[in-house]
BAVEXDREN-724881 format. One record per residue (C-alpha): x, y, z; residue in three letters. Coordinates in steps of 0.1 Angstrom, whole numbers, padded with zeros to 4 digits, always signed. Example, Ala and Ser with C-alpha at 12.3 -4.5 7.8 and 13.67 -1.06 7.14 Angstrom:
2
+0123-0045+0078ALA+0137-0011+0071SER
END
This chain:
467
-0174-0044+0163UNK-0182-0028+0196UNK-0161+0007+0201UNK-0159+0013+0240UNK-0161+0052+0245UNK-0152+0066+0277UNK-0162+0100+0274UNK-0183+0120+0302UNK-0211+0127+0279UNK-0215+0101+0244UNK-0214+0114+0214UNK-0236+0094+0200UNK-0272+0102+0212UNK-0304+0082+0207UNK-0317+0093+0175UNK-0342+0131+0183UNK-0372+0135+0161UNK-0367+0173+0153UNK-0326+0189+0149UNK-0335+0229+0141UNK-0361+0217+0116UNK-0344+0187+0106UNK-0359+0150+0108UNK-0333+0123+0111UNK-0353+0099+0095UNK-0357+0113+0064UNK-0321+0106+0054UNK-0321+0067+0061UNK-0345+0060+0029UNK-0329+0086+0004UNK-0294+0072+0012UNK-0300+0037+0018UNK-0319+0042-0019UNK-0295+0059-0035UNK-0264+0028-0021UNK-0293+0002-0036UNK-0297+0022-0069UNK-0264+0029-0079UNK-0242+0005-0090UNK-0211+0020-0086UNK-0219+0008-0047UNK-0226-0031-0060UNK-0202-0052-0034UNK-0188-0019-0018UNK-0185-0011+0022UNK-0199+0021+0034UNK-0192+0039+0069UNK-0211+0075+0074UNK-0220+0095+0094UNK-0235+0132+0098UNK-0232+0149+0133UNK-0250+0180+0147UNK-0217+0200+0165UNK-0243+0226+0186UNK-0268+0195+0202UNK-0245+0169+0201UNK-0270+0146+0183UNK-0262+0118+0155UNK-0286+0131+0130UNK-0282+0101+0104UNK-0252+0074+0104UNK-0248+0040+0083UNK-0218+0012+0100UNK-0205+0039+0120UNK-0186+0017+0141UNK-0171-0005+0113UNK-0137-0001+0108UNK-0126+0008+0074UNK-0095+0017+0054UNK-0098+0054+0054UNK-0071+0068+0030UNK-0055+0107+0032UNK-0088+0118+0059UNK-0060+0098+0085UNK-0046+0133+0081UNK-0072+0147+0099UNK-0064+0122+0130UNK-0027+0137+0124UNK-0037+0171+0129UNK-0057+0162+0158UNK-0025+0150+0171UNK+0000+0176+0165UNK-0027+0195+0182UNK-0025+0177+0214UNK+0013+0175+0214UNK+0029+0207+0200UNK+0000+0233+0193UNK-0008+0252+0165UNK+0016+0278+0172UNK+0039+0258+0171UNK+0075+0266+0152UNK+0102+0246+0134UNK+0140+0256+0137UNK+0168+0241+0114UNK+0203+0255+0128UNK+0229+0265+0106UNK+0265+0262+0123UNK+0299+0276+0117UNK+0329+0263+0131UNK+0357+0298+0124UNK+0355+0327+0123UNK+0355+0349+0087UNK+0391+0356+0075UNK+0387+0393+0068UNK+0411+0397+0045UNK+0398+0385+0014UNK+0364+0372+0027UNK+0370+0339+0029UNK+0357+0313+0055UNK+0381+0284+0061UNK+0356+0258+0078UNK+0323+0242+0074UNK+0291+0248+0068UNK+0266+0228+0095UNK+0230+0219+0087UNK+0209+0202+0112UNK+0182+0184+0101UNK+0154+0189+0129UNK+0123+0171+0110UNK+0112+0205+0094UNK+0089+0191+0065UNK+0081+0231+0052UNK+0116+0241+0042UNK+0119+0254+0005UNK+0142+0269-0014UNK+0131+0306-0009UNK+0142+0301+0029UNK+0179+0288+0012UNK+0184+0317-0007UNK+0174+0340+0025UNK+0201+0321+0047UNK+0227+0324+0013UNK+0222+0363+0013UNK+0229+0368+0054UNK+0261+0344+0048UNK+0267+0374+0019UNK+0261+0403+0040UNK+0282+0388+0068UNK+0309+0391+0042UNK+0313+0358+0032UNK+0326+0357-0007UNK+0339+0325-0001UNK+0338+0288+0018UNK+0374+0268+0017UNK+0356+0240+0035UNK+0323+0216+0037UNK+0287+0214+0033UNK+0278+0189+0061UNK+0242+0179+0068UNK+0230+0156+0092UNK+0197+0136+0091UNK+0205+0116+0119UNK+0172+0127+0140UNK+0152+0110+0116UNK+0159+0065+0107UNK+0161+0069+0066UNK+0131+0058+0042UNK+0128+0053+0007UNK+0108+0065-0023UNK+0075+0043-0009UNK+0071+0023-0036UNK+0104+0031-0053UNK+0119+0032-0082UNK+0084+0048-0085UNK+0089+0083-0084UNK+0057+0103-0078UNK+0054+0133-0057UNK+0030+0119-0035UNK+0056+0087-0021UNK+0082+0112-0013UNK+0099+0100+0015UNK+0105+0115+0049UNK+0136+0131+0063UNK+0147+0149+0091UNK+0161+0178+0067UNK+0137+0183+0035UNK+0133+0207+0007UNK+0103+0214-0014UNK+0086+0186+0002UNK+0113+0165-0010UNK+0098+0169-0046UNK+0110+0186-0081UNK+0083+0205-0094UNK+0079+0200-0134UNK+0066+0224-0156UNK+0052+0215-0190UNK+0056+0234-0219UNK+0040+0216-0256UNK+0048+0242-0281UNK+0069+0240-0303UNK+0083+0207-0288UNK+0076+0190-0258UNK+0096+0199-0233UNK+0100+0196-0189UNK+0113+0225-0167UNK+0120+0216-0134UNK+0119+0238-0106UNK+0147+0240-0091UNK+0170+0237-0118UNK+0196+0213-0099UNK+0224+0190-0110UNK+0206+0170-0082UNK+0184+0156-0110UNK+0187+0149-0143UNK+0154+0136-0169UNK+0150+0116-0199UNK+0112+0117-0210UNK+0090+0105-0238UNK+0054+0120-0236UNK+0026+0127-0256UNK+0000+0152-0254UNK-0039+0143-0258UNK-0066+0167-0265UNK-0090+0148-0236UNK-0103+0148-0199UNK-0089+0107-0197UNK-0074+0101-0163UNK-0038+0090-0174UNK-0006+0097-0150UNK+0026+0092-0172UNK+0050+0061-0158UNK+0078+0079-0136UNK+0106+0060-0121UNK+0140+0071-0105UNK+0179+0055-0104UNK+0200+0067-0081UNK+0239+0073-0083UNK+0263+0084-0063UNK+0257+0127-0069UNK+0224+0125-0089UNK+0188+0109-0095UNK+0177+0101-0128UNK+0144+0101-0139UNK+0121+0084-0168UNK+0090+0099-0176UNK+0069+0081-0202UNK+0034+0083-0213UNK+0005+0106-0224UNK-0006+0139-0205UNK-0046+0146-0208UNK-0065+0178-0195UNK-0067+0159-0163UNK-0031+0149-0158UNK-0022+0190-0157UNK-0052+0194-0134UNK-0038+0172-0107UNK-0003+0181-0113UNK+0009+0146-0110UNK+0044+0149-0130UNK+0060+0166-0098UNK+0088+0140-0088UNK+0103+0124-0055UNK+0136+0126-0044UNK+0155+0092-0036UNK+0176+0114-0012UNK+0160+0145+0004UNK+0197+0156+0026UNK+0217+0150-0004UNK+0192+0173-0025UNK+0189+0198-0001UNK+0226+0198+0001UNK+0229+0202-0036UNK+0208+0232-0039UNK+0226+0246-0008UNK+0255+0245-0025UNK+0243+0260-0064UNK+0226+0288-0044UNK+0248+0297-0023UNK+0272+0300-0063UNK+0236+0321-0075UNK+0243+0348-0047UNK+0284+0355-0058UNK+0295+0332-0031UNK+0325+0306-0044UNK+0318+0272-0029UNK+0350+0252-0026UNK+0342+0220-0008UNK+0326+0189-0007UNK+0285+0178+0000UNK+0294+0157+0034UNK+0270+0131+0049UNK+0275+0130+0091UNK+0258+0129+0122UNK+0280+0156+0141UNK+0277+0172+0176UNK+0271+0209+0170UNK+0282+0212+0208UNK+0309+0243+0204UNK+0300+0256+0171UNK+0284+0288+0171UNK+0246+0291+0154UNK+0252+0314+0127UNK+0212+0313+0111UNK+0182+0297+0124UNK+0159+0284+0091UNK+0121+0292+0109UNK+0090+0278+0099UNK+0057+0298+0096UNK+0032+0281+0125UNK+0021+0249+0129UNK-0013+0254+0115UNK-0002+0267+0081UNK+0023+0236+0075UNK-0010+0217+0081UNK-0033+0234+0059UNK-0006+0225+0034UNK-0008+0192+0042UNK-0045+0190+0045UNK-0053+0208+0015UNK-0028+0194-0008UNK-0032+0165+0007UNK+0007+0162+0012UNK+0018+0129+0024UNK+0055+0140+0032UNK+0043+0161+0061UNK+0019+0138+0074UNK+0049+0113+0076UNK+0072+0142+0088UNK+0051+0154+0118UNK+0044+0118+0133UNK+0080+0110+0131UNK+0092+0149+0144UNK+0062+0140+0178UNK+0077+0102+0177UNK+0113+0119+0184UNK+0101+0144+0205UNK+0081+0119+0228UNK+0105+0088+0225UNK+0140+0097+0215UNK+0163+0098+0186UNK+0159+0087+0160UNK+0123+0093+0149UNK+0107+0067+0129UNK+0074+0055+0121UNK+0068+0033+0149UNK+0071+0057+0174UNK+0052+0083+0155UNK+0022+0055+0157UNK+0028+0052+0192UNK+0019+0093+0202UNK-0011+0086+0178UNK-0021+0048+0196UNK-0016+0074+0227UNK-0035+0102+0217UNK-0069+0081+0206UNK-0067+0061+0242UNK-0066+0093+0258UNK-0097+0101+0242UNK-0116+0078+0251UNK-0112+0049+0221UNK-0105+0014+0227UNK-0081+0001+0207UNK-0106-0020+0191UNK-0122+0007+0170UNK-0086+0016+0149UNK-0060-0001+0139UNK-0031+0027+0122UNK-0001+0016+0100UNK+0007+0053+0093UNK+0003+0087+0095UNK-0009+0100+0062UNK-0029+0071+0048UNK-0012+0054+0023UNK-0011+0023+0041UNK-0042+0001+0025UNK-0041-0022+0060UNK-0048+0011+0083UNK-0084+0007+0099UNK-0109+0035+0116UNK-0145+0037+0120UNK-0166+0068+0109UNK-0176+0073+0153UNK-0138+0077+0157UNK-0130+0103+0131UNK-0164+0122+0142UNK-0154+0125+0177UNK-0121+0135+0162UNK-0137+0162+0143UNK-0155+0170+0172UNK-0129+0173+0197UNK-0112+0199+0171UNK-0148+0218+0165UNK-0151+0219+0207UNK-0115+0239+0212UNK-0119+0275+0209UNK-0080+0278+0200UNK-0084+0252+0174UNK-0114+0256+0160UNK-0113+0283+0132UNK-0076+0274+0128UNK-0083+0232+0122UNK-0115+0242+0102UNK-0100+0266+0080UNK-0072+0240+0072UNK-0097+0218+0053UNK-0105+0225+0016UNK-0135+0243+0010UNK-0157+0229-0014UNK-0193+0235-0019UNK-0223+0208-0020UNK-0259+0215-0028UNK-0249+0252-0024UNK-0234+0246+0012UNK-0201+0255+0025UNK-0180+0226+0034UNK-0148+0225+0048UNK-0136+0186+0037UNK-0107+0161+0040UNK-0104+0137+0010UNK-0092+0105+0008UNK-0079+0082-0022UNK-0064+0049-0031UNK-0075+0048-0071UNK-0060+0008-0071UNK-0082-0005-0044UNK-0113+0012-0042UNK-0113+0034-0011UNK-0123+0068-0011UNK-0130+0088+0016UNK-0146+0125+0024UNK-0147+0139+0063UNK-0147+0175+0074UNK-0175+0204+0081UNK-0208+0212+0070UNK-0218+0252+0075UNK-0257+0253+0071UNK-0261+0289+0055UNK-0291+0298+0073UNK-0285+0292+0109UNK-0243+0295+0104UNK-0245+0260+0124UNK-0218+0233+0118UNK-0218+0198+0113UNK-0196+0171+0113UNK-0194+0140+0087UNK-0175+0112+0076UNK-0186+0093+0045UNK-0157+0063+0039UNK-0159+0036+0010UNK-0139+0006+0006UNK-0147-0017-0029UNK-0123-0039-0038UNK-0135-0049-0070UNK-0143-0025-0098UNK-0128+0003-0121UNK-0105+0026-0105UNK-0119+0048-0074UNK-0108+0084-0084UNK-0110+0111-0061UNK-0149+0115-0057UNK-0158+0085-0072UNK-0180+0068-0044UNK-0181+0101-0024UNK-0194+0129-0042UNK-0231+0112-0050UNK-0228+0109-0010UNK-0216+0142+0003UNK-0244+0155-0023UNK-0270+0135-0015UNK-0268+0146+0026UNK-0263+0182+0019UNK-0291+0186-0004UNK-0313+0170+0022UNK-0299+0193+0046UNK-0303+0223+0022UNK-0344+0213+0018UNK-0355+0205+0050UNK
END
């Protein structure tokens, strides 16, 4: 497919036959041997490419301008994005309203308690307890009146995939908590046994799991019913040494206003303040109540290196909806958030041609990119002094072949696509480069994070190591 690139000068240079010592050609053979050699790429389709940031020169690059499914490195189109559009400095703020004044008497407020929902994806339950104690110290004992949220900025998703209930489909909401998960710890002696954190009549558990003394990939079957005040979950199945590694038995909430509102409500109990109302649904007008407490977010760039890091699909979903809003109106949704991206590539310089994007975070298994996109993505980033050491140190660092990387990753274990994009740092010069390696094999055992990529990743670097 032909990518039409409008930029002043291309990115893509005619192969140069020295880069600071390094010879382009001899990566073709070693790679192109290793995709022959190894089985694991039998029937597979490979996109990479490796860029130098300092010449701008392709020093090696393999279907760069096919487009593939690219999994979670879509993230790293994301941040571009919420670059572009609100900055890195860039803060979220969830009002709290009142609507009368304290009675004090007996220190009791006789009205309701307003939450707007502004697309904040960061919100946890440290930040509740913080706006619980300044309700205390304002003298507040007591509320004779309502919890009412509103979630109305944002249209209303479900678990993706539900009555699945893993972490990672949790679904986006104008007003979250905790990434709109329950975190589960696992304790095995004497008996098994699940804390969650928070402890919240929000959600209640029934499991059956067994414990197994291996490194077998094995995520336990979760699933969720909802009723009226309450999830409830089922957790079945065996936990290996690699299921506590990835921490997959964190949970999704069904619905993240009426959890938020729920753990409102018990904290607000936890700092001596009597709650005497009910947990109210409604997209009100806050016009005329006074802003009592403003929940703030830390910068822009932090959410994001939670979201790159942990690979966090919640706030990937979150942030193109919050820039869809912002750009287009209430109610954010997904299809406006895919138009800001659509907008964001064309303004770059991208034909429409060379992507195709279903959604923010990468879940989608129909979303298409081609390795020349995300480079000059990665590149655009590397090029902005304000976003450069921010974006970069966002990424996971890993190290490959004994060099520093800064990387994205990118999994969908059911259909063979893995994914690897980020930074190189050569330790001698302190150059950067830029990669993307992307596979897509739809036949085959399961592609777990690394599968197809690490051989890759360590193949490249080692050749950049011993030039």
């Amino acid at each position: 497919m032909k990518i039409k690139i409008i930029i002043s000068t291309c990115i893509f240079l005619v192969f140069s036959q020295a880069c600071y010592g390094i010879n382009p050609a001899s990566f073709s053979p070693a790679i192109e041997k290793l995709l022959q050699e190894n089985k694991l790429y039998s029937g597979a389709q490979v996109g990479i490419a490796l860029y130098d940031l300092e010449k701008n020169e392709e020093i090696y690059s393999k279907n760069i301008n096919k487009p593939l499914c690219p999994a979670s490195i879509m993230k790293v189109i994301t941040t571009y994005a919420c670059l572009k559009k609100l900055g890195s400095g860039y803060t979220f703020k969830t009002p709290v309203y009142l609507d009368k004044n304290l009675n004090n008497n007996n220190g009791a407020y006789n009205g309701n308690l307003y939450i707007a929902g502004t697309g904040d994806p960061s919100i946890n339950t440290e930040q509740l307890d913080a706006l619980c104690k300044k309700l205390k110290a304002s003298g507040i004992n007591k509320i004779n009146g309502n919890i009412v949220y509103n979630i109305s900025n944002f249209d209303e998703e479900e678990i993706r995939f539900f009555p699945i209930a893993r972490n990672l489909y949790a679904p986006p909401c104008a007003l979250c908590l905790n990434l709109n998960c329950i975190e589960l710890k696992l304790v095995e002696k004497p008996a098994i046994k699940l804390f969650p954190y928070p402890d919240t009549e929000y959600a209640k558990f029934n499991y059956k799991l067994k414990i197994e003394n291996s490194n077998r990939a094995s995520i336990p079957e979760m699933t969720v019913r909802k009723y009226d005040t309450y999830d409830a979950y089922t957790i079945n199945g065996t936990v290996t040494h690699w299921t506590k590694a990835i921490k997959c038995l964190n949970v999704a909430v069904s619905r993240p206003g009426l959890y938020f509102a729920t753990v409102l409500k018990e904290t607000l109990e936890k700092n001596g303040i009597t709650f005497n109302g009910r947990l109210v649904k409604d997209s009100f007008d806050p016009e005329g109540y006074p802003v009592f407490y403003e929940i703030e977010s830390a910068p822009l760039i932090e959410i994001m290196k939670t979201m790159n890091r942990q690979s966090n699909n919640l706030i990937a979903e979150n942030l193109g909806k919050y820039m869809g809003m912002k750009e287009f109106g209430v109610p954010g949704n997904r299809e406006k958030a895919l138009k800001v991206i659509n907008a964001v590539l064309l303004e770059s310089g991208f034909d429409q041609s060379s992507f195709d994007i279903r959604d923010t975070c990468g879940l989608s298994q129909q979303t298409r990119i081609t390795s020349a996109l995300m480079i000059h993505t990665l590149k655009t980033i590397y090029d902005n002094p304000d976003w450069k050491t921010l974006a970069i140190d966002s990424f996971d660092p890993k190290t490959y072949s004994g060099l520093q990387c800064f990387v994205k990753t990118g999994t969908l274990s059911s259909t063979g696509v893995n994914s690897l994009a980020g930074f190189i740092k050569d330790s001698k010069t302190g150059k950067f480069y830029a990669f993307c390696i992307i596979v897509n094999k739809a036949s085959g055992a399961k592609a777990w994070s690394g599968t197809y990529t690490n051989p890759l990743i360590t193949k490249l670097t080692n050749i950049l190591k011993n030039r």
